[in-house]
C-alpha positions in Angstrom: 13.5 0.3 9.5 16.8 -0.6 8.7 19.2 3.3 9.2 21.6 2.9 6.5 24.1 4.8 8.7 23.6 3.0 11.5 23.8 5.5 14.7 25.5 8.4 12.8 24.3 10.9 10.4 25.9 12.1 7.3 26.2 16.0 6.9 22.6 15.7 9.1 21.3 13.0 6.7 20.4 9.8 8.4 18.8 7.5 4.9 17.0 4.6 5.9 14.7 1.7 4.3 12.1 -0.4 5.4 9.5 -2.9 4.4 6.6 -3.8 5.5 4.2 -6.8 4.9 0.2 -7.5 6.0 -3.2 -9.2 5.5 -6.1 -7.3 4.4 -9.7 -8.0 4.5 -12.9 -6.1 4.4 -14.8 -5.1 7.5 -17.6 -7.2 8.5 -21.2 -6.3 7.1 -19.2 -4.5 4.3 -21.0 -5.2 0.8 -20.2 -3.6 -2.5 -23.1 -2.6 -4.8 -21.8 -4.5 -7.9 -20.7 -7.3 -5.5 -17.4 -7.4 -5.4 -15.8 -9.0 -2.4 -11.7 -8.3 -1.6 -11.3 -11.2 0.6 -8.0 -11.3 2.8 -4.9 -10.5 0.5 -1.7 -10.0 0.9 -0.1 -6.4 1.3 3.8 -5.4 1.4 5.1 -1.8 1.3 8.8 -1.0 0.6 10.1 2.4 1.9 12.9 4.7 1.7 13.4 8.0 3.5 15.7 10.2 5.4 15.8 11.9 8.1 17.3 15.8 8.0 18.2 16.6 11.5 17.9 20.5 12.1 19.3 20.0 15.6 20.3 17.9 18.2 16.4 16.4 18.6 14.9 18.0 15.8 14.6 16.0 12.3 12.5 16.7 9.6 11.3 13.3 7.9 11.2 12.7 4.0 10.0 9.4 2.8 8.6 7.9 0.0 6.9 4.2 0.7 5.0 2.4 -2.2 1.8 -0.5 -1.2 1.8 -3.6 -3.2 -1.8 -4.9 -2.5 -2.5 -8.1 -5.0 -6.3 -8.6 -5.7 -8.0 -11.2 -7.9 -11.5 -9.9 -10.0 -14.5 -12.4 -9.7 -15.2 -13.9 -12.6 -19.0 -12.7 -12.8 -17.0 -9.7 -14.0 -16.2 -11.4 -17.0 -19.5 -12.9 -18.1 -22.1 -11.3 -15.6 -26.0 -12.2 -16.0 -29.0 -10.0 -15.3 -31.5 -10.7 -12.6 -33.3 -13.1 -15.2 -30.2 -15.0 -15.9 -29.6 -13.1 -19.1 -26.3 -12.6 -20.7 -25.4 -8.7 -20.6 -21.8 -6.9 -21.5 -19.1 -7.8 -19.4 -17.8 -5.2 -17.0 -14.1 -6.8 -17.7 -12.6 -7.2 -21.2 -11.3 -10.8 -21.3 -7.6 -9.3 -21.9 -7.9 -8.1 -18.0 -6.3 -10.7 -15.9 -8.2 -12.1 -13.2 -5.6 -11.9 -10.4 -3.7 -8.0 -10.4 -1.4 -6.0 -8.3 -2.0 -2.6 -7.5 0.8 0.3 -6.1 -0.3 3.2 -4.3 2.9 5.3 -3.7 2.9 7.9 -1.6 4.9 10.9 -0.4 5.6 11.9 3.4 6.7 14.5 5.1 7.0 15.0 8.7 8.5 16.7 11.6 10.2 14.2 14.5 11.5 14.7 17.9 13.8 12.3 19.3 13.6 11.3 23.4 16.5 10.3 25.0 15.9 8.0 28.1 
């Protein structure tokens, strides 16, 4: 987190941004029913916020932070078979690309108390 006014506030406003980057993978044992497997991929979330101090200790936390998770399709999706081996409609359209990324954005609000030491 990276406090865009350093160690002051402005009029009780103390912006800040962030990012924050990961591996993902599915737990062990997981399966999917139509066999889909995620893999590892990677994962990055960019954030901005602020902080609204309503005291000395006493900030109330607004922040918005958006995760970028990049998956790729397997390409059974595009021509899948039947248990005979049989062609059947694709669950994809072939104007889907096989590699995507996704955002989940999301909204926070909290309530924070700052120790001194």
């Amino acid at each position: 987190m990276l406090n865009l006014t350093g160690a002051k506030r402005w009029h009780a406003f103390a912006p800040y941004a962030g990012v924050g980057f990961g591996l993902m993978s599915a737990a062990p044992g997981t399966t999917d029913p139509g066999g889909f497997r995620i893999g590892s991929n990677f994962i990055m979330a960019p954030t901005l916020g602020t902080r609204i101090f309503l005291g000395r200790a006493l900030a109330l936390r607004l922040e918005a932070r958006d995760y970028w998770l990049r998956y790729e399709w397997q390409l059974a999706y595009y021509e899948p078979t039947d248990s005979t081996g049989g062609a059947v409609a694709p669950v994809l359209g072939q104007d889907v690309k096989t590699r995507q990324v996704t955002h989940n954005f999301t909204l926070a609000v909290g309530l924070s108390y700052l120790f001194t030491f």
